[in-house]
N, C-alpha and C positions, 0 to 999 in steps of 0.2 A: 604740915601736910606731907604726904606721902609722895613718893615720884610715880609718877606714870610707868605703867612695863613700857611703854613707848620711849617715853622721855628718857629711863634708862636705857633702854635700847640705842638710841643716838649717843648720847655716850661713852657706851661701849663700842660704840662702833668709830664714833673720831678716836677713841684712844687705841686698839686694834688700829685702824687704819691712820693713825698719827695725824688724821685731819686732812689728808692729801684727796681722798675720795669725795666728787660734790655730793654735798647734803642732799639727806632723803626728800620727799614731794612732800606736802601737807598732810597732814591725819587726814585718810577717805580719801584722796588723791590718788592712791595707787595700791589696793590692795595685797600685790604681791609684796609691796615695800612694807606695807603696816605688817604683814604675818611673819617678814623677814626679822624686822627691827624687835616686836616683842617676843617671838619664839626663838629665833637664834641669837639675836645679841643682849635679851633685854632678859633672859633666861640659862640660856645655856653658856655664852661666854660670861657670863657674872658670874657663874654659878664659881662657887671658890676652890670646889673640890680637886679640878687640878689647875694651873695658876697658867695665865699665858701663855708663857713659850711652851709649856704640854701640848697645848691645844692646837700653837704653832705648828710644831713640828708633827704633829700629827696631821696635819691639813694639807702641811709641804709635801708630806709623802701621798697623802691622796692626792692630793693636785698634780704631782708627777705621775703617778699609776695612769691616770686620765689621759697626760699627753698637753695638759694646760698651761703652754711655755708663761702667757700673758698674765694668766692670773696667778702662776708660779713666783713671776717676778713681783706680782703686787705687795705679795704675801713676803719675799725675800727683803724687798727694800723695808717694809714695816718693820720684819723684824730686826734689823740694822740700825732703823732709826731707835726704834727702842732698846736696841743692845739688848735683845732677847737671844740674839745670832751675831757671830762677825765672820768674814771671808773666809775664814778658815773652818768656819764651823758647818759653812751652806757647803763647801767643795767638797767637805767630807761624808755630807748627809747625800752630796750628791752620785759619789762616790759609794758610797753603802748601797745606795738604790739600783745603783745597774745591776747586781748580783738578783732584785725582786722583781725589775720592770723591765727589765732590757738596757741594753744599752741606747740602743736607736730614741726611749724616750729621755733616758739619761741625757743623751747627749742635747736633745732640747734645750733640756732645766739647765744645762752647764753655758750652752750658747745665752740661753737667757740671762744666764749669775754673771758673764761674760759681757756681756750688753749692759747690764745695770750697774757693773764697775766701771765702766769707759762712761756712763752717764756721772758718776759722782765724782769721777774723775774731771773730766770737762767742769763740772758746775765747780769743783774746787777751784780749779784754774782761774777760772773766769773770775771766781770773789778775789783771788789773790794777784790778779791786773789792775795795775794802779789806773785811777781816772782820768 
């Protein structure tokens, strides 16, 4: 049997968001969630044509245009966990960006990449205190 564009959709979408985001509501529960899950993740992030981190980084940079520190960082730590991005690779992207958005929103997305480093920093720590 075939998968659902839905059911794909969730899918794509824990794998994109590494599982960190709570799950969508029930099918017919939220119609903005059902149009989300099969038109953008159950469609267009499957689609193979360009592969993740394409789509990543292309999203990073809209999301910075916007001024979107929070769902900058959402989209930053994902790509981390996936090692689609590493530190050096978001400072750069964020770097290239002040020259298209400004600085002022540059400087956001940096305080944001700045915030989500001191976060995995702390969480490293914390695993590596003995009990």
């Amino acid at each position: 049997m075939s998968q659902s564009l839905r059911d794909k959709g969730i899918e794509m979408f824990n794998t994109v968001y590494c599982g960190d985001l709570p799950q969508p509501p029930a099918p017919g529960a939220d119609k903005f969630f059902d149009f989300m899950l099969e038109g953008l993740f159950g469609k267009l992030w499957a689609d193979s044509t360009l592969s993740l981190r394409d789509r990543r980084l292309l999203l990073l940079g809209a999301i910075a245009a916007q001024g979107e520190d929070m769902t900058w960082t959402i989209q930053a730590r994902s790509a981390m966990k996936r090692g689609e991005l590493n530190q050096q690779e978001l400072e750069e992207i964020i770097l290239f960006l002040t020259q298209y958005i400004g600085y002022p929103r540059a400087s956001k997305m940096r305080m944001a990449l700045m915030g989500l480093l001191a976060q995995q920093k702390q969480a490293l720590q914390a695993e590596q205190k003995p009990a």
